[in-house]
C-alpha positions in Angstrom: 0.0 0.0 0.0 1.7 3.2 -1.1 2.4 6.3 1.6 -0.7 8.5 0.2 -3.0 5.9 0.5 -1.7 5.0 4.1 -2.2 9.0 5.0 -5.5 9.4 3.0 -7.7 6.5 3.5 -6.1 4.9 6.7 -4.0 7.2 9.0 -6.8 10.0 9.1 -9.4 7.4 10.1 -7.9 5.8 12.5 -6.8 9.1 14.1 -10.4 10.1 13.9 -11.6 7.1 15.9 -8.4 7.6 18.8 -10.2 10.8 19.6 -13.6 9.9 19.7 -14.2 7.1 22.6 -16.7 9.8 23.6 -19.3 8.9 20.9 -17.5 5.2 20.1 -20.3 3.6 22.4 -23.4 5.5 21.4 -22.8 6.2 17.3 -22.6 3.7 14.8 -21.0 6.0 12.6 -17.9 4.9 13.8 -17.7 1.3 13.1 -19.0 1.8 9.3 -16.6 4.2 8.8 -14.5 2.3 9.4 -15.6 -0.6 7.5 -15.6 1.5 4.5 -11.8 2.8 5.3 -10.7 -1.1 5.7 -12.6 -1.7 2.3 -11.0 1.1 0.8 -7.7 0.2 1.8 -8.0 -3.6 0.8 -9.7 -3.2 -2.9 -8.8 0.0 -4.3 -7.1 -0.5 -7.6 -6.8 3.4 -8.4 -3.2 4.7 -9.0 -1.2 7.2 -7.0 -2.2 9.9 -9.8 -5.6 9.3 -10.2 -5.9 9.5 -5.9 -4.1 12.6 -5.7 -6.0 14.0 -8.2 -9.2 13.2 -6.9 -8.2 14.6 -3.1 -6.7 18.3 -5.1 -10.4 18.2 -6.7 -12.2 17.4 -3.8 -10.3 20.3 -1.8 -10.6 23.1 -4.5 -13.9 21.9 -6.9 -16.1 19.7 -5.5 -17.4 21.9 -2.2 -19.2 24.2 -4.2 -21.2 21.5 -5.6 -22.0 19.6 -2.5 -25.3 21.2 -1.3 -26.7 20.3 -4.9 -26.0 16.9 -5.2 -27.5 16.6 -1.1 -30.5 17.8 -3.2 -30.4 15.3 -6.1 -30.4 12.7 -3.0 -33.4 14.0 -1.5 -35.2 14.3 -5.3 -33.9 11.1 -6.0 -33.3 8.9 -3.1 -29.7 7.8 -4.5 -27.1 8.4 -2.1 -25.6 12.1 -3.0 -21.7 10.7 -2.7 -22.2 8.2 -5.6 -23.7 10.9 -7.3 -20.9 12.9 -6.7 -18.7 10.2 -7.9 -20.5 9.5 -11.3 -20.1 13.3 -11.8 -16.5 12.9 -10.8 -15.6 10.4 -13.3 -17.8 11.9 -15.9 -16.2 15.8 -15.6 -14.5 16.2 -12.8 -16.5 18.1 -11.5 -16.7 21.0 -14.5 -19.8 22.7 -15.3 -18.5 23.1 -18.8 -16.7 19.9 -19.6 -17.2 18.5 -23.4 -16.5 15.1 -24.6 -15.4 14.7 -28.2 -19.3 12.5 -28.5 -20.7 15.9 -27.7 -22.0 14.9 -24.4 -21.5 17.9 -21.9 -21.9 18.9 -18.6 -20.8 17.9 -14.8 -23.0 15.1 -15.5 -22.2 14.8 -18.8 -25.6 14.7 -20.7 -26.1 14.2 -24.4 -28.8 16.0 -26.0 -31.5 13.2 -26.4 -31.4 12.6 -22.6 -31.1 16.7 -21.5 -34.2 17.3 -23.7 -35.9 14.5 -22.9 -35.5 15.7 -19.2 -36.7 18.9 -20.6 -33.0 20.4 -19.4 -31.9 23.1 -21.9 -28.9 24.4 -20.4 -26.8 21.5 -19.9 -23.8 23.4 -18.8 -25.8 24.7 -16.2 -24.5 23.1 -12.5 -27.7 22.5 -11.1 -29.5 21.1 -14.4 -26.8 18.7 -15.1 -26.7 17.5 -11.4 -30.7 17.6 -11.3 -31.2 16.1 -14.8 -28.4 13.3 -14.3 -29.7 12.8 -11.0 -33.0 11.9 -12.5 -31.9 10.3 -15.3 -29.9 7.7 -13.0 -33.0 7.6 -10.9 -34.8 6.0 -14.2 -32.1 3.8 -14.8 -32.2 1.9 -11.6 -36.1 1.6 -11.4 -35.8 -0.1 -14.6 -33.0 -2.6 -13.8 -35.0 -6.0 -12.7 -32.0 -8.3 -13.6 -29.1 -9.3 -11.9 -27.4 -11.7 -8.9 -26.8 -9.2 -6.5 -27.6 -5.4 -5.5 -23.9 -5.0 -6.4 -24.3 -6.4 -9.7 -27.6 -4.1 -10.3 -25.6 -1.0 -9.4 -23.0 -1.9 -12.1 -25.6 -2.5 -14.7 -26.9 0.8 -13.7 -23.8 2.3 -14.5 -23.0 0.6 -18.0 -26.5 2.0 -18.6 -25.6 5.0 -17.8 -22.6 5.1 -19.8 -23.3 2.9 -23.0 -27.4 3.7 -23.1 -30.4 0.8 -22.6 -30.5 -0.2 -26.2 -26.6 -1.4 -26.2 -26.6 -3.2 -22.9 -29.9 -4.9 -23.7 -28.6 -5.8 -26.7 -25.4 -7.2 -25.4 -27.3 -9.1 -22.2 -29.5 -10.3 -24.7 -26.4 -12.4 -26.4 -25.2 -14.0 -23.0 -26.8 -17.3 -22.0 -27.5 -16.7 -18.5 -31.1 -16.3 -17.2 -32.0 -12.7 -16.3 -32.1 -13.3 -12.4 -28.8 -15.1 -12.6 -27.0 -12.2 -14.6 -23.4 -11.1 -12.9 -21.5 -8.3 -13.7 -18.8 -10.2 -14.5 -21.0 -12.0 -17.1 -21.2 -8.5 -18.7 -18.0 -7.6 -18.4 -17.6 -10.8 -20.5 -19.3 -9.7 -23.3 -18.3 -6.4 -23.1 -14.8 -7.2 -23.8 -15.6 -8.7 -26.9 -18.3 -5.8 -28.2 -17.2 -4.4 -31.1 -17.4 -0.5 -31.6 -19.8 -1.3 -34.6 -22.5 -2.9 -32.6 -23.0 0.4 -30.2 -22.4 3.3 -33.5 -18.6 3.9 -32.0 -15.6 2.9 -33.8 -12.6 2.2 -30.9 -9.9 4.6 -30.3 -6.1 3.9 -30.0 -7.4 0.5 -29.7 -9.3 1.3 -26.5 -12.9 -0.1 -27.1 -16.1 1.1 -26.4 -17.2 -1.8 -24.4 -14.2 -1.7 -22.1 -15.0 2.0 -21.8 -17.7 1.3 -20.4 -16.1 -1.5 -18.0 -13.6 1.3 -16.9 -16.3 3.9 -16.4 -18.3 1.7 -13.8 -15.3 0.0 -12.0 -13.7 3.5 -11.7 -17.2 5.2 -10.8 -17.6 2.5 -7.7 -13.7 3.2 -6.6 -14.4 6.6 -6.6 -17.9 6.5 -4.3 -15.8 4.5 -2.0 -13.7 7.1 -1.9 -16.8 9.3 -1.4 -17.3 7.6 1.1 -14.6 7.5 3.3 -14.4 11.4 3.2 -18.0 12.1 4.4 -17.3 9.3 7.1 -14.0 11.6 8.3 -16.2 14.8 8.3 -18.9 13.0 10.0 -16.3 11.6 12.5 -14.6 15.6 13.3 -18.1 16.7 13.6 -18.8 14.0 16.4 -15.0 14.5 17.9 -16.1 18.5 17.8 -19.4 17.9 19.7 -18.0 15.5 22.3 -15.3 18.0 23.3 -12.4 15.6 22.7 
């Protein structure tokens, strides 16, 4: 485990719990959080880069945001720091990123979704977070396949990413019954998608369906991550009120 991830996800937390044996006893809090650092620290396949770059981000971009995606949670009922982590990995966090499909936005929002969402502004903070919010929302209400709730997030996400036709499609050529469905079975036949079958030729050799593969393995990494940094707020606000 390299130093940053020692400091970042480990060190901080367990400092955090030293100096809270006030609340230990009476606030769950605690024991998740640090659950989630131990997961954190044991799974996380991101590279020193793409760590530091999310802690710079967090520090100087995302805290403007963060009241607006508490709001897509309450709208929505999905939890506001995997919102924030699909917005991450979508535009790091900029209003006015542009992708070179012409999808744009911090949630990164072609035009056939922002106007079916009747979003006109897409560049807009609060429509992108709203209308991608929503759009997510949709997404998940209409997976009713899969193994696990794990696996269901994930095929949320490569909806999200590659759009319902393509991943129906591409379930549709697996030979698995619906209720049985993995992610790894996906991932399967992603792999082997050719950039025909979803309208996009590869680039560099970099496919489109392990595009999509990357986009949801890195967009769970990064709600972990999420995670782990409302759990340390959460933990100095409890160290703060118990006078510790």
């Amino acid at each position: 485990m390299s130093n940053f991830f020692q400091h970042f996800l480990v060190i901080s937390i367990i400092l955090g719990l030293s100096s809270c044996s006030k609340v230990e006893e009476v606030n769950p809090i605690i024991s998740e959080c640090a659950q989630y650092t131990k997961t954190a620290a044991e799974t996380l396949t991101l590279n020193n880069f793409e760590r530091n770059k999310f802690a710079e981000l967090l520090d100087t971009r995302f805290y403007k945001f963060k009241d607006l995606f508490l709001e897509a949670e309450e709208l929505t009922q999905l939890d506001w720091e995997f919102l924030a982590a699909i917005s991450f990995q979508e535009s790091q966090w900029d209003p006015r990123a542009k992708s070179n499909m012409g999808v744009r936005g911090m949630m990164m929002l072609t035009q056939q979704t922002a106007k079916s969402l009747g979003i006109t502004n897409r560049i807009d903070p609060r429509n992108s977070i709203m209308g991608g919010s929503r759009h997510l929302a949709d997404i998940t209400a209409s997976i009713n396949y899969g193994l696990t709730e794990s696996d269901k997030i994930n095929f949320t996400l490569a909806t999200y990413n590659l759009g319902a036709t393509n991943i129906n499609n591409t379930i549709a050529t697996i030979e698995v019954a619906p209720e049985s469905l993995t992610w790894n079975d996906l991932k399967t036949a992603l792999m082997v998608l050719d950039g025909d079958e979803v309208y996009f030729e590869p680039q560099n050799g970099y496919s489109r369906g392990q595009q999509t593969i990357d986009f949801v393995e890195r967009t769970r990494e990064y709600a972990l991550l999420m995670k782990v940094n409302s759990c340390q707020d959460s933990i100095n606000q409890l160290t703060a009120a118990s006078g510790t």
